[in-house]
C-alpha positions in Angstrom: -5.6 40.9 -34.5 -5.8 41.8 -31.1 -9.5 40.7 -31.3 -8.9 37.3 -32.3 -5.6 36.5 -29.8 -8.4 37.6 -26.9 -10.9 35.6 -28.0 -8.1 32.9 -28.7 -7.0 33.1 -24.7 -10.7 33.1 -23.9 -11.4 29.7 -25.2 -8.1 28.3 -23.8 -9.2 29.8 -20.4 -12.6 28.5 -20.7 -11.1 24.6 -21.7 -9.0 24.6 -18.8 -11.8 25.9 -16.1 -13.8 22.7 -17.3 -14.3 19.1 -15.9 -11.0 16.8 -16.3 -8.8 19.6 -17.4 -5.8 20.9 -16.6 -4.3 19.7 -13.3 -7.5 18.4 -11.7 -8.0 14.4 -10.8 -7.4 12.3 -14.2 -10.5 11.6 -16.0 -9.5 7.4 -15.3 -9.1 7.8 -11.7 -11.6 6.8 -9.4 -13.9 9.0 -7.2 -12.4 9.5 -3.7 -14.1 10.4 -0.5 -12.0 11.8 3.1 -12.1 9.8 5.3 -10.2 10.5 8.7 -10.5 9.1 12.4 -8.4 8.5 15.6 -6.6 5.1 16.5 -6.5 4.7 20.4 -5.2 1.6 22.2 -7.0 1.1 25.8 -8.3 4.6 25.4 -4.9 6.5 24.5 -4.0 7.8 21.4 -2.1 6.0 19.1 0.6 8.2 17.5 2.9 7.9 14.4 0.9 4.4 13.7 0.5 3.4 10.1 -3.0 2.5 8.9 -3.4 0.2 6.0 -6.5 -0.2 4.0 -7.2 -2.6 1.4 -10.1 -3.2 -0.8 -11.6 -7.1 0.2 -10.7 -7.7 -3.7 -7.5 -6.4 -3.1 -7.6 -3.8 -6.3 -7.0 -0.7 -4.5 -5.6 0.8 -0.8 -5.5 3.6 0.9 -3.4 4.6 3.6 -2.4 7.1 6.7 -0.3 7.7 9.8 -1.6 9.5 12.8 -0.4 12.3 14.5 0.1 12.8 18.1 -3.3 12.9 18.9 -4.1 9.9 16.8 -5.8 11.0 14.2 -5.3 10.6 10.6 -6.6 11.2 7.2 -6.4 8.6 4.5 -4.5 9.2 1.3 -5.1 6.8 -2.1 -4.2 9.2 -4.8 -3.0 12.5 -3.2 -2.2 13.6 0.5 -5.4 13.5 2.6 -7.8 12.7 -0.7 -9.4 9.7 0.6 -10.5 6.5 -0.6 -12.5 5.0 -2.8 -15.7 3.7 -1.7 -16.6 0.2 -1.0 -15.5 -2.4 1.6 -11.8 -2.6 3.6 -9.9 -5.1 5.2 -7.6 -2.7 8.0 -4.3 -3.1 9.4 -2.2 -0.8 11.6 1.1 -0.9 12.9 3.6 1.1 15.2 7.0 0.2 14.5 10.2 1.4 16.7 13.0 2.9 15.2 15.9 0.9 15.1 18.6 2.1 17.3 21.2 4.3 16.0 24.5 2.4 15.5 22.4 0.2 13.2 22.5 2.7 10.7 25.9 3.7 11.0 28.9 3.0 8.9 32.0 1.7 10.5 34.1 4.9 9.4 31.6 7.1 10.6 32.6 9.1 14.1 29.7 7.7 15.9 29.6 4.3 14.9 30.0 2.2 18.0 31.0 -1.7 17.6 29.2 -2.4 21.1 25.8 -1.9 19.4 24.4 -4.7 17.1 21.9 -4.3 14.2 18.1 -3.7 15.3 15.1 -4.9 13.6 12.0 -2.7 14.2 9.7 -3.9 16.6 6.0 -3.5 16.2 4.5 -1.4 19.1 1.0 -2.7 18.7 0.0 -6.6 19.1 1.0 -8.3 15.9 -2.7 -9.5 15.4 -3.2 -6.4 13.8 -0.6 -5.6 11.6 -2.2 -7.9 8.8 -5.6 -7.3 6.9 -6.0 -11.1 7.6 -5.6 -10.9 11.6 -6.5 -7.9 12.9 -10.9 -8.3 12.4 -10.9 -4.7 11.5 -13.3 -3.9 8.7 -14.9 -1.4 7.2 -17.5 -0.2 4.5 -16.5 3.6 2.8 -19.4 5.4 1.5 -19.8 8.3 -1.1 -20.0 10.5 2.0 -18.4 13.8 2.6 -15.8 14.0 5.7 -16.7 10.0 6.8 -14.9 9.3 10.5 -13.6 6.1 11.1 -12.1 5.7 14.6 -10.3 2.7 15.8 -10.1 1.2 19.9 -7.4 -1.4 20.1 -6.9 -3.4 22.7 -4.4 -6.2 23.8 
């Protein structure tokens, strides 16, 4: 008996160690590469900006948001994974945060009547905030660790 449970948990073991199973990437998905870079506007880094990346058939997109220095990794799938290959229409964008009595209710301690609703301003010039605008394109290959780094300027 014993014999046969071990050999039993063996196989199962074995199954789950192979290709497409258990909690790997979905046999359906499509192959990702990383791709990271910096965004720098007249030569400074460009933190908490938001790229967006979308396929020139506009099946599929990636994203990411840079950090303080910048840089950022693209995710399509899972945090950091990627994208898929092939060829991307960019646009990025660094929005303010609206001020706080926007968010505040009027029975709340802090609201304050003097201050009037803000809409998020983008930080960047608006030319690239749209894939259509902003000229910024680029080709992902099957390539391990890719860097794509961004200069804006005004």
């Amino acid at each position: 008996m014993t014999r046969i449970v071990s050999r039993s948990l063996l196989i199962l073991v074995s199954y789950c160690l192979l290709p497409g199973c258990g909690p790997g990437v979905p046999s359906d998905r499509p192959a990702t590469y990383p791709v990271s870079g910096t965004v720098t506007m007249d030569g400074q880094p460009v933190a908490n900006a938001t790229l967006s990346f979308q396929l020139t058939d506009a099946s599929r997109g990636a994203a990411g948001v840079t950090d303080d220095q910048g840089r950022y990794d693209l995710t399509t799938f899972e945090p950091g994974d990627g994208a898929v290959p092939g060829e991307y229409l960019v646009a990025i964008m660094k929005y303010d945060a609206p001020s706080q009595g926007a968010a505040v209710s009027e029975d709340d301690p802090n609201y304050d009547p003097n201050v009037t609703e803000s809409v998020a301003k983008n930080l960047l010039p608006q030319r690239y905030a749209s894939v259509e605008t902003s000229g910024l394109k680029v080709t992902i290959i099957e390539e391990k660790n890719m860097e794509v780094n961004f200069e804006l300027t005004e």
